[in-house]
N, C-alpha and C positions, 0 to 999 in steps of 0.2 A: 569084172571089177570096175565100180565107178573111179572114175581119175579128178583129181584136184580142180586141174584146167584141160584146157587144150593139148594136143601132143605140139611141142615146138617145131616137129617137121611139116605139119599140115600148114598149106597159106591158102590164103584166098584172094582172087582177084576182085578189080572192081567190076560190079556187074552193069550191066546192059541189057536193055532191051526187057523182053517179055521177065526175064529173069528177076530184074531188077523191080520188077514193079511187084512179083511173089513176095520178095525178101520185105518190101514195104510196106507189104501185105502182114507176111509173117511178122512185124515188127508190132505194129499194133495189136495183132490177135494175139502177142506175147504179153502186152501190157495190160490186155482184158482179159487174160488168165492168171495173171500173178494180182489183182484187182480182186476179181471174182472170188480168186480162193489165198488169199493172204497168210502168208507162214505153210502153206500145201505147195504152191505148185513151186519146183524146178525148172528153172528153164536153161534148154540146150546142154544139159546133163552129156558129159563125154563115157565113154566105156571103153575098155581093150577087153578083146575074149581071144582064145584060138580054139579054131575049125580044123577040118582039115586040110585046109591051103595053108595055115602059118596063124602066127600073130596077126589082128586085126585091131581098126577101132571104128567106134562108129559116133554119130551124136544124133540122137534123140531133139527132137524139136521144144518136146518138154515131158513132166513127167507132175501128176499131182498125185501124193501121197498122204492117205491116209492111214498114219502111223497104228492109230490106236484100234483101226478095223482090220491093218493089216492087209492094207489092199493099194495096187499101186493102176493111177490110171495113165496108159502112154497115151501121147497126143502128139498127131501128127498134123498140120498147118501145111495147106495147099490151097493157091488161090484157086485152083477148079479141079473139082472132083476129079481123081484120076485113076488108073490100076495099078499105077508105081507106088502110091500112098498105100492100098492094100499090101505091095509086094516088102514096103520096108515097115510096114506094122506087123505082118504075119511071120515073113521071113527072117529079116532081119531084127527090131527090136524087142520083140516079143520072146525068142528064146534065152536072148543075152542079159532084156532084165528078169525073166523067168531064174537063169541060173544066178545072177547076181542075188535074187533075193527071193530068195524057193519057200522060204516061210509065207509069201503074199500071194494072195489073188490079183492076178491081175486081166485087165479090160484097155480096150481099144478104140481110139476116139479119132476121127478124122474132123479137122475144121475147117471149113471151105466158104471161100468168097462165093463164089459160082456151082451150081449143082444142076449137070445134066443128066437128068434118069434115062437117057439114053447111052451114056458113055458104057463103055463094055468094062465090067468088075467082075474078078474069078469068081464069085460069091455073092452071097447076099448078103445084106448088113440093113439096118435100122437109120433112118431119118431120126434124131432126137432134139426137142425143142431147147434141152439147154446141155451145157458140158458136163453137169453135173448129176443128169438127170441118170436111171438105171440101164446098166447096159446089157443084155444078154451073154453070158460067159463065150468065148469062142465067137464073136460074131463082132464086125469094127460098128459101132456106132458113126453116124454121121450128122455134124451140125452144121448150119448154113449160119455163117455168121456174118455181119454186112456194118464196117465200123462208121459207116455213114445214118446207119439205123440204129446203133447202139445195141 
């Protein structure tokens, strides 16, 4: 289920360090995706599901919906390419908005400051020159985006 807001027990602290420079990373790459696709994307969309540990929730970095195709695209915002971006687009937000909204197709978009094709990923995935460009079903898409390039 999508949730309104936040859960009021979730806090965040102030960030630091490598962290802090992602989050200001992810802040821009959130303003060039609500830009890009205006009245489409969501951004930081929350969700509660239960698994078989309990009640959960989780928050999605963003989500652009195309209502009328019926196709939902998750996007996940990392400033360098990593396997943990694979592990919460496949694992974790892929089944949650799968069952949230089982009528849609849904695709997988990783966004990334930094992109080493060296770095170890469970899979293979696609380099794509924009966010919007097509994505092969089951397979995350990757865009190099660099907000000093536009």
């Amino acid at each position: 289920m999508i949730l309104e807001r936040q859960p009021p027990f979730i806090t965040r602290r102030k960030p630091r360090g490598r962290f802090a420079v992602g989050l200001r990373y992810e802040k821009k790459a959130q303003e060039m995706l609500a830009k890009r696709f205006p009245g489409f994307y969501v951004s930081g969309p929350w969700f509660e599901f239960v698994d078989r540990t309990g009640r959960r929730w989780c928050q999605a970095d963003g989500l652009i919906v195309w209502q009328e195709l019926k196709h939902i695209r998750i996007v996940e915002i990392k400033y360098q390419h990593t396997e943990r971006a694979w592990w919460q687009l496949k694992q974790l937000y892929d089944p949650v908005v799968r069952r949230a909204f089982p009528e849609y197709e849904v695709t997988l978009l990783e966004v990334v400051h930094w992109h080493d094709p060296a770095v170890a990923f469970p899979e293979a995935y696609d380099l794509v020159p924009d966010c919007g460009a097509h994505l092969t079903m089951n397979k995350i898409g990757t865009h190099i985006w660099n907000p000093n390039r536009g």
